[in-house]
N, C-alpha and C positions, 0 to 999 in steps of 0.2 A: 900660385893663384889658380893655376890649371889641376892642381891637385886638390885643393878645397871644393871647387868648384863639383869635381867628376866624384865628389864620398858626398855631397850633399845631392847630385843626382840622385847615387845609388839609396841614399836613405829614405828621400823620396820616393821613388820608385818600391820600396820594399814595403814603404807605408800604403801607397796606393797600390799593391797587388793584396796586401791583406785586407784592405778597405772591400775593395770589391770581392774577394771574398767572402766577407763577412754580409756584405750585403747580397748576396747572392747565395746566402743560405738565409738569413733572414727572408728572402723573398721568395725564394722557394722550398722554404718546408712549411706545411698548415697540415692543421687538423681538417678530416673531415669529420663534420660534426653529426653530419645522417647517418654517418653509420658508426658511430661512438653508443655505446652503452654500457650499462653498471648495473651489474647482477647481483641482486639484492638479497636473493634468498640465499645465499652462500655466508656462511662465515668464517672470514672475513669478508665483507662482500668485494667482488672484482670488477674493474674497470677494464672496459677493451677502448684503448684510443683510436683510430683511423689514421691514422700517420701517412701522409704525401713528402716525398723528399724527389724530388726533380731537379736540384743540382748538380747530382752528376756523381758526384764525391758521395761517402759515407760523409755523416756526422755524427760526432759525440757528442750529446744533449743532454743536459739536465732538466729531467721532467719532473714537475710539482703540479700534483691533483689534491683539491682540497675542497671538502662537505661541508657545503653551508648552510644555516640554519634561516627561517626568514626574517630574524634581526640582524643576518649579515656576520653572523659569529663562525667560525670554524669550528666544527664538532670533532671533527677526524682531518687528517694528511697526512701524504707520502710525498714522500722525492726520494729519485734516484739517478744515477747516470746511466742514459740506452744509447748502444750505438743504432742509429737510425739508418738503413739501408736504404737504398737507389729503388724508387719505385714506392706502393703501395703496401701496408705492411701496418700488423695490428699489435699496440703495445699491452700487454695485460700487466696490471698493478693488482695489488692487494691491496685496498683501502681500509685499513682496522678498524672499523662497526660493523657493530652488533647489533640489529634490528630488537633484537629478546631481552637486550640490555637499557635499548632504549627507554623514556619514559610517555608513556600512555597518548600526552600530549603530541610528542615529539613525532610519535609513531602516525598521529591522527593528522599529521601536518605535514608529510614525508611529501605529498603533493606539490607543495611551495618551497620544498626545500632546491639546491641548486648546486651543481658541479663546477668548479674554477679549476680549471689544467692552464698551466704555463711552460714552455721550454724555453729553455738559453742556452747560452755558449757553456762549455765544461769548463772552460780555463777563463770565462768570464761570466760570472753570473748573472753580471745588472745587466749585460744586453738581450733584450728578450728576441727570441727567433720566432715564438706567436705563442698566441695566448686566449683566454675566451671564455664564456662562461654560458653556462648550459642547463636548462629547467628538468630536474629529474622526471619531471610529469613526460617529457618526450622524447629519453634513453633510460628509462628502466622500465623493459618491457613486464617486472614481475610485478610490479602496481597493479592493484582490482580496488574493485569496489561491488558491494555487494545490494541487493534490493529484494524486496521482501515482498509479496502479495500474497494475503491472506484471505480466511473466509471472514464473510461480516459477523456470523455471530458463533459461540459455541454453547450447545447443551449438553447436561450431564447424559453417560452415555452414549455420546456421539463422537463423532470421529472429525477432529480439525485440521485442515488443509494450510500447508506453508509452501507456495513456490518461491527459491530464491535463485536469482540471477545475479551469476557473480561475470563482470567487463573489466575492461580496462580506463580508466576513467577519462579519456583523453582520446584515443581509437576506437573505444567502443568495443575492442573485437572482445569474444569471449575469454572469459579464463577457465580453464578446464582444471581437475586435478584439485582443486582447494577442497578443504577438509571442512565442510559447513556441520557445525556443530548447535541445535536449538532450545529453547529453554523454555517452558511457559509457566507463569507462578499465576496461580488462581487465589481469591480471598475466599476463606467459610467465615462461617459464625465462629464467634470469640475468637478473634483473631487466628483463627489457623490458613494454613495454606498450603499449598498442592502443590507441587514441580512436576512437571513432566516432561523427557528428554526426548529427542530424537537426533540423528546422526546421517547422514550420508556425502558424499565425492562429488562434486559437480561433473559432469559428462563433458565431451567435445563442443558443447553447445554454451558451456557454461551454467545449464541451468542441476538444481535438484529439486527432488520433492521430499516433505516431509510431514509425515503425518501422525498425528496425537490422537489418543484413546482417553478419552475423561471416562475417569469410574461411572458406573450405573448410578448411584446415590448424590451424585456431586453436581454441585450444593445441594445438601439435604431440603427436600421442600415439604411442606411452605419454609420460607425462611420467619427467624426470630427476628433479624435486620437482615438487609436488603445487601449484599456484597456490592463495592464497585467495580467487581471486576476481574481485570489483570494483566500482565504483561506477557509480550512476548519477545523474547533476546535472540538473535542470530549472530552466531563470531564463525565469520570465515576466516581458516590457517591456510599459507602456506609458504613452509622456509619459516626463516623472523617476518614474514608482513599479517598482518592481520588487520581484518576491515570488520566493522560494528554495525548492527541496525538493531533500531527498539520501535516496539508499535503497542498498541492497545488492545486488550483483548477484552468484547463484548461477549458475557456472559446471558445468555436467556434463560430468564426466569421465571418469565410468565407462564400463567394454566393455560392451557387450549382447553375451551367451552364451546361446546356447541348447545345452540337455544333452541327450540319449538315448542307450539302449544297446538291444540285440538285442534283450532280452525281460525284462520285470518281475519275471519268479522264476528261480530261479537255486538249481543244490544245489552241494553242497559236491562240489569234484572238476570243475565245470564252468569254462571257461572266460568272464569277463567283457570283452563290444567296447563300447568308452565313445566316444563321438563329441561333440564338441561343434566349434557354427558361435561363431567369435568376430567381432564388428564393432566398428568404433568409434562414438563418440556421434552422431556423422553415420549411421551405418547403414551405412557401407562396409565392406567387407574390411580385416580386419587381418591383413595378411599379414606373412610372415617374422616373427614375436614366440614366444618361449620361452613357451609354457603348461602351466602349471600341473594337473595331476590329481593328486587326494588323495582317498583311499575309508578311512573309520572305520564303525567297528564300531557295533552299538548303543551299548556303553560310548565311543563317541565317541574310540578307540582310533586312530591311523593305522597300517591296514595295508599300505596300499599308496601309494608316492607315485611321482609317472613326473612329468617336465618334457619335453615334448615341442616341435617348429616348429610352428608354422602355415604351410599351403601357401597360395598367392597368393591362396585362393578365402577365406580363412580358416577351413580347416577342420585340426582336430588332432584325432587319434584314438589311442587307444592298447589294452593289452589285458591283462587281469591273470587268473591263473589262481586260482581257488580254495581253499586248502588243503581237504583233507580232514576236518580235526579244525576247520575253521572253525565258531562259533558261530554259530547258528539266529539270525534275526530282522530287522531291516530295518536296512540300510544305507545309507549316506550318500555319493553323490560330492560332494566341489568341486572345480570349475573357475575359474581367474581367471587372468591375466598374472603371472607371474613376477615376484617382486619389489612385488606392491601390497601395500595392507592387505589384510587376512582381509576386510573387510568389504566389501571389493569383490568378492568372489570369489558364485559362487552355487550352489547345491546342486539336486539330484537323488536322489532316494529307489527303490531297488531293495529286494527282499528275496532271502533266502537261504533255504531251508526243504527238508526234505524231502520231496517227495509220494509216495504210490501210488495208483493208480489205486481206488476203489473198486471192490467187488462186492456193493455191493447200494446202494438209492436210498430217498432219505424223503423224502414229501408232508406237507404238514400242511393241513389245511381247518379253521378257525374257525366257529364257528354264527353268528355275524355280523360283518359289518366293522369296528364299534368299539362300545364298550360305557361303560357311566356308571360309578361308583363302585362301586353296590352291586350292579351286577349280578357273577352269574360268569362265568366262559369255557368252553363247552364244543368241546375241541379234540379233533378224530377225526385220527391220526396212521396214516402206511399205510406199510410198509416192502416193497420190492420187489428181489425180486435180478434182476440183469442179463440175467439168461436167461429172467427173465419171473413165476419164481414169488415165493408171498408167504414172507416171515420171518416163521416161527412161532417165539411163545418167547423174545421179542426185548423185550430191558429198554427202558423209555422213561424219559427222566429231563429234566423243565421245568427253566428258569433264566430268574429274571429279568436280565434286560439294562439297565442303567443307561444308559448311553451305547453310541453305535454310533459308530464311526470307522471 
């Protein structure tokens, strides 16, 4: 009985020094996950684990890291068996993906995607010794993301400005080193269209510049149709990660006009010289082009419409006589290219009015420069005629003034 007794001790006993063993690598091995990361521009990319083991003992672990997708699938895994040493101490795996291989989507989603490492016993798998699961956006430092400011508009023969700023999507800090590569497709007439590249390294700062030379001729003007436009493409490289931006590119295509005529007032019965210089978005001469002059009434009326050439210098001029029964009040030129929209064309303001010459003149002197609320105004008003004497007998009549234009 005494011997049954003292082999079910010892089995016991055998059982519970492996028990607390076990638990006492279970409870002291963890990852630390702050300083866990997976280097992505590598291939295969590499995982560094953070491994704490504070039991005392070595252990031999089976470690399984696996890439998950944001449906929760596994793209990639490894396992192997590490012996885990006493202390702090960094596991590196090879995880076999290929950022280059991946697909477009996959790549554009790499943000949401998600690290899963598990260790266990070697001689017993199902017991987990820790485990955990980790958002790649906050251990793989090689993630960017790229942003793009641009100019608002381009003309042919100008030079277009692209700053892009490549970060980290998550820390913000800069990414240096990416290969930003730019693209800009323009629309012509009959469907043609223009690429134009540029290329440079983002700095310590993260940012580059890039800048585009549009041909002298492009868009040929005037246009036969009106282009919408065009794009502009940025792919930032580097390693397998690559990050995308698209934006809009506003083409300028309007003439710059400038308007004058002889003199600002004008009566009825006199003759109007309308001159206007036209250029193209470049600032050159537009010369030989059918322009446009159109003069409305106050009531916005067309009285006069003339289409004239431009001379080499591009200048077009023309000249319209007044009626005599013409209505009093400020009139309106436009000028623009024949055949655009109204909304390209630009205007110039003259009036029309009767004058005569005064024969006599008024001063006004206030008793002070400005005044509060409650105060009044005392205003001494002087009427003089032109030959020197004063207007005796002479009505004075105030008006307050709302607005002054």
């Amino acid at each position: 009985m005494s011997r049954r007794w003292l082999l079910s001790l010892l089995c016991l006993s055998v059982l519970f020094l492996s028990m607390v063993q076990l638990t006492r690598a279970r409870g002291e091995l963890r990852v630390n996950e702050a300083l866990t990361r997976i280097l992505l521009q590598k291939e295969p990319a590499e995982v560094i684990l953070a491994v704490e083991n504070s039991s005392g003992q070595i252990v031999n672990a089976r470690v399984e890291v696996e890439l998950l997708d944001p449906a929760n699938r596994a793209i990639s895994q490894i396992s192997g068996v590490r012996a885990v040493g006493i202390g702090s101490q960094l596991l590196k795996l090879s995880l076999p993906v290929s950022l280059s291989s991946l697909k477009e989507r996959d790549r554009r989603e790499l943000l949401w995607h998600r690290l899963r490492y598990r260790l266990s016993e070697d001689t017993a798998p199902a017991v987990t010794l820790t485990e955990g699961i980790l958002s790649l956006s906050e251990i793989a430092p090689d993630l960017f993301e790229i942003r793009v400011a641009t100019s608002e508009v381009v003309r042919e023969g100008g030079h277009y400005h692209a700053r892009v700023q490549a970060y980290h999507p998550t820390t913000r800090q800069p990414a240096a080193d990416v290969q930003i590569d730019g693209e800009i497709t323009l629309e012509d007439d009959d469907d043609k269209n223009v690429k134009l590249h540029a290329s440079k390294i983002t700095d310590d700062k993260g940012s580059a510049a890039l800048d585009f030379v549009l041909p002298q001729r492009f868009p040929e003007y005037p246009h036969s149709t009106r282009p919408a436009g065009g794009e502009i493409r940025i792919i930032g490289r580097r390693g397998g990660i690559v990050a995308e931006a698209v934006g809009n590119v506003v083409v300028n295509q309007f003439a710059r006009i400038l308007i004058n005529s002889d003199k600002p007032l004008y009566q009825p019965g006199q003759v109007m010289h309308v001159r206007a210089l036209v250029f193209t978005p470049s600032r050159r001469a537009l010369a030989n082009q059918n322009i446009l002059v159109r003069i409305c009434d106050p009531e916005e009326t067309t009285l006069f419409r003339s289409v004239v050439k431009s001379s080499r210098f591009g200048v077009a001029n023309t000249d319209w006589l007044i009626p005599e029964n013409a209505r009093l009040g400020d009139y309106r030129i436009w000028v623009g290219v024949d055949g655009e929209e109204e909304s390209a064309r630009v205007a110039y303001d003259v009036r029309v009015s009767r004058y005569d010459l005064p024969n006599f003149s008024v001063s006004v002197q206030p008793d002070r420069e400005y005044y509060l609320p409650v105060q009044n105004a005392e205003v001494k008003v002087r009427a003089d005629y032109l030959f020197g004497k004063p207007v005796v007998r002479g009505h004075v009549r105030v008006v307050r003034e709302i607005e002054r234009e």
